[in-house]
C-alpha positions as CSV (number, residue, x, y, z in Angstrom):
1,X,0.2,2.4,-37.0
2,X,1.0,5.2,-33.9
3,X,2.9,4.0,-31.2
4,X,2.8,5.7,-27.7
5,X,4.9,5.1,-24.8
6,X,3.4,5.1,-21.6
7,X,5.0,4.9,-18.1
8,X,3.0,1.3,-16.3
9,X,4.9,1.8,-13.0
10,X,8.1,2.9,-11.4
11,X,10.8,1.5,-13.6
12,X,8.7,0.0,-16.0
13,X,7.5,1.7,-19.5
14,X,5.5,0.0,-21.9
15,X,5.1,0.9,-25.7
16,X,1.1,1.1,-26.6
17,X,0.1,0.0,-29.9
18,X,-3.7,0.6,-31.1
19,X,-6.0,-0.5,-29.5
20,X,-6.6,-4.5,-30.0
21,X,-9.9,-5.7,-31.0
22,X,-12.2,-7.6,-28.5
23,X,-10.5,-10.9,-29.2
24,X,-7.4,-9.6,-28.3
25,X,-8.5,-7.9,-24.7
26,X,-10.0,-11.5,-24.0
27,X,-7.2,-13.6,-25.0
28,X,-5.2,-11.6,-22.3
29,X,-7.8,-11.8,-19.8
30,X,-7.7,-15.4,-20.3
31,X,-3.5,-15.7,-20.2
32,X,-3.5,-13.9,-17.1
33,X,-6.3,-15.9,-15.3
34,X,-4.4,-18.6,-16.4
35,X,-1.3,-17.7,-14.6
36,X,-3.1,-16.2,-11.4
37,X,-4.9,-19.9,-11.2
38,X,-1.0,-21.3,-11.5
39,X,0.2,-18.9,-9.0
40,X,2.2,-17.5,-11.5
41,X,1.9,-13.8,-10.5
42,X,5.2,-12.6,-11.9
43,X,4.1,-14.1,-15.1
44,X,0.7,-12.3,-14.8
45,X,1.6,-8.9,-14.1
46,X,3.3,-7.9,-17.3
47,X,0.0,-9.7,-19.2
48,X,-2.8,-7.9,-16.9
49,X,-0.6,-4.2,-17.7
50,X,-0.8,-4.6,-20.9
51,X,-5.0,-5.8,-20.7
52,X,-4.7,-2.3,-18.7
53,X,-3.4,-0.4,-21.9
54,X,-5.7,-3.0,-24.2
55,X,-9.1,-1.7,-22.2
56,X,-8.4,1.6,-22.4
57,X,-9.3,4.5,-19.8
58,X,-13.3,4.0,-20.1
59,X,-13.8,0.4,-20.5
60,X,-16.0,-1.2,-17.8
61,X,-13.9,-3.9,-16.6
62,X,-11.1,-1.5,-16.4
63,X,-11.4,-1.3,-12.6
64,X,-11.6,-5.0,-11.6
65,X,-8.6,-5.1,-13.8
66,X,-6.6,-2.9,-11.6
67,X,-8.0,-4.8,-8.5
68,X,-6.7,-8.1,-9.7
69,X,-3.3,-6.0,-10.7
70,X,-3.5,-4.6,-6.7
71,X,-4.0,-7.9,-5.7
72,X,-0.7,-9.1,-7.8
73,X,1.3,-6.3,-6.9
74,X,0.5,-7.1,-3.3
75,X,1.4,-10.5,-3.4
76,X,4.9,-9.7,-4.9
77,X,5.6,-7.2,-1.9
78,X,5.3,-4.3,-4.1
79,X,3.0,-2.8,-1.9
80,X,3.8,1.1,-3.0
81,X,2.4,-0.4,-6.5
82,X,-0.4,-2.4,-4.7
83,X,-1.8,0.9,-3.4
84,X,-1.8,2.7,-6.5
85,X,-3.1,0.3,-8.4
86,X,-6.1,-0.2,-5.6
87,X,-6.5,3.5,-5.5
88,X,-6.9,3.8,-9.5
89,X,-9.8,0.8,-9.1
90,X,-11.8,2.8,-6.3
91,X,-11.4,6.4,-8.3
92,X,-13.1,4.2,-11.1
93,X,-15.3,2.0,-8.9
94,X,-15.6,3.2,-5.2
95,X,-18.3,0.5,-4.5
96,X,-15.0,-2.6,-4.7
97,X,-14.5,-3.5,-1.4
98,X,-11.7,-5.7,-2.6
99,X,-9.2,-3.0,-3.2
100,X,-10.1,-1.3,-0.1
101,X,-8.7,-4.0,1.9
102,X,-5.8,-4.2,-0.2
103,X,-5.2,-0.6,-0.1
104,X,-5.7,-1.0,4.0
105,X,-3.5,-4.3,3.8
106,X,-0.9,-2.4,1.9
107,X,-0.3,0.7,4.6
C-alpha cells in the first residue's frame, strides 16, 4: 500500500492512504454530518478533510464537500481557510451560491 502526504491547510499535513471504497467515503460523510448536526465543528473538520482526500479530485460531491468545509472553517474564525476552501468549491461548481456568500462573508 502507497502512502502520500499531502498538505490539507496551513499547518496541517495529512498522510493519504488508497483510496477507500464507497463504504468508507459514506461512513465519513455520515461522522461528519453527525458532528455538524452536534455543533461539533472542530470535531468535523479533521473528518470532512480526510472525505476531501477519500473523494478524490473528480468525484461529484467533491465540491459541496468543500462548501460544508468553507462553511466549517468559517465558523471556527479561520476565515483565510474559509475562502480557500469556498474558492476550490466554485472552481469545481460555479453554479453554489452557498460558498459565494461565504467567500463574500469571509473578506
Amino acid at each position: 500500500m502507497k502512502r502520500t502526504t499531502t498538505m490539507i491547510g496551513p499547518g496541517v499535513t495529512k498522510v493519504r492512504p488508497p483510496p477507500a471504497s464507497g463504504r468508507g467515503a459514506l461512513a465519513l460523510h455520515a461522522l461528519a454530518s453527525e458532528h455538524l448536526l452536534t455543533g461539533g465543528y472542530r470535531e468535523a473538520l479533521p473528518v470532512l478533510c480526510r472525505l476531501c482526500l477519500t473523494l478524490g479530485p473528480r468525484h461529484p460531491a467533491l465540491s459541496g464537500i468543500y462548501c460544508t468545509l468553507a462553511f466549517v472553517y468559517s465558523e471556527l474564525g479561520r476565515h483565510a481557510d474559509a475562502r480557500r476552501a469556498a474558492t476550490s468549491a466554485l472552481r469545481l461548481d460555479p453554479r453554489l451560491s452557498a460558498a459565494r456568500r461565504i467567500l463574500h462573508a469571509s473578506a
